[in-house]
N, C-alpha and C positions, 0 to 999 in steps of 0.2 A: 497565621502570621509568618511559619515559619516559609509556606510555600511563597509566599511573597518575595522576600529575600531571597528566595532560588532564583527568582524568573528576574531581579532589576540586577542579581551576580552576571545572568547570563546576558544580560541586554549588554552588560560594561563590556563583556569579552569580545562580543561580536564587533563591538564598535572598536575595541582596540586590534582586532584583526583587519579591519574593514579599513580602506581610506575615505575620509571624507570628499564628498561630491564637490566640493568647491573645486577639490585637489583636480580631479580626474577631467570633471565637467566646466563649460563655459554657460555663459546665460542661457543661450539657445539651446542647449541638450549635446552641444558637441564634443566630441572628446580632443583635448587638448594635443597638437604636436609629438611634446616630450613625453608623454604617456606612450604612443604607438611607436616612439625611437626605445623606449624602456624595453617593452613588453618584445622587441625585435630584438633587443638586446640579450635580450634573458632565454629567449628560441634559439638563436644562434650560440649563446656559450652552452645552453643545455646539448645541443647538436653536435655543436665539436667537445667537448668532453666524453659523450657518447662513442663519436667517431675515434678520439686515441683509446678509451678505452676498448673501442673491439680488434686497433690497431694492433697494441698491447698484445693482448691476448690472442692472435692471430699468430705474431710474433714469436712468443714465448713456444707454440706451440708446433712452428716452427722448426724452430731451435732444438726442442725436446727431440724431435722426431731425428734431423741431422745428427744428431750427438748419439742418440740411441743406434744408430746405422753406424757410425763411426768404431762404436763401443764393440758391435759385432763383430765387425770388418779385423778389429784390435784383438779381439779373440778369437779369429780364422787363424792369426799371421803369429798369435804367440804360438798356436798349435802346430802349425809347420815347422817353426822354429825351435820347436822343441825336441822335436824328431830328429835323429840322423837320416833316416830314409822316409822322406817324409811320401805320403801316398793320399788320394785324394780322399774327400771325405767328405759327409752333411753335417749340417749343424743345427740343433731344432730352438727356437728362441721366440719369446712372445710376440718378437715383430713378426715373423714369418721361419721360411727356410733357406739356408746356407749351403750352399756349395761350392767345394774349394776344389780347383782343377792345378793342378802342378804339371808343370814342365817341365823338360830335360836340364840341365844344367850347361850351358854355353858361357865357353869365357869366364867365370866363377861365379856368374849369375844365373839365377834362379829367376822362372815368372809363376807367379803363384794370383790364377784369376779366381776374384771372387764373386759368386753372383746371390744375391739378394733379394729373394723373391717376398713381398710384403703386402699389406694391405693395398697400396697404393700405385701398384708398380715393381719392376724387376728394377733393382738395380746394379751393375758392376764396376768392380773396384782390377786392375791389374798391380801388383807389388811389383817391384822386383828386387831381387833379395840377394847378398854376397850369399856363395855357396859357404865359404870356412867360415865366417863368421856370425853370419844369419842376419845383417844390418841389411837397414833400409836403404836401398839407390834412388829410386822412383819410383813413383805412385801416380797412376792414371787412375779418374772415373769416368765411367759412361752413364750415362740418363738413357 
């Protein structure tokens, strides 16, 4: 008695998951219009939801990457600036390796080049820097 009751619980679920044939189907076996605009409907938001999501995340990752270069580059230039005679120097950091080239001093300006050697590529940053007071004038990057 009891397995009986199992198998007419499961017939009701199936059918409450299931749409009825009247819905889907026409007399002749065809499937209706509005059904194949749904079922398109439902491909195309599944595809672009997909699609920002890996925008997203492509983005973000991105961003992480720029900022972590930036973070470096910001801790080349506090290091110069902290020196009175500042002299060149590497710098070892989970992106890669830092090397910081300094210049002579012209005009009260300081160029202090930094290049950025990382997983994906070199990159360089040029400062330029007041000699008395160690502030920023300009800032070039290269790719």
């Amino acid at each position: 008695m009891s397995m009986l009751r199992l198998q007419t619980v499961k017939k009701k679920e199936q059918r409450f998951l299931q749409f009825g044939k009247e819905w889907v189907l026409n007399e002749q076996g065809m499937i209706y219009p509005h059904i194949l605009l749904i079922l398109v409907l439902i491909m195309a938001a599944s595809v672009s939801i997909a699609d920002s999501f890996v925008s997203k995340w492509k983005t973000a990752d991105y961003v992480t990457d720029y900022y972590e270069l930036r973070i470096v580059e910001l801790m080349a230039v506090r290091n110069v600036v902290a020196q009175s005679e500042p002299a060149p120097f590497f710098l070892e950091t989970n992106i890669g390796t830092t090397r910081v080239t300094i210049s002579e001093a012209v005009q009260n300006e300081r160029r202090v080049r930094i290049e950025t050697t990382h997983q994906d590529g070199v990159f360089w940053a040029v400062y330029h820097l007041h000699s008395e007071d160690g502030s920023i004038l300009k800032r070039t990057e290269y790719y």
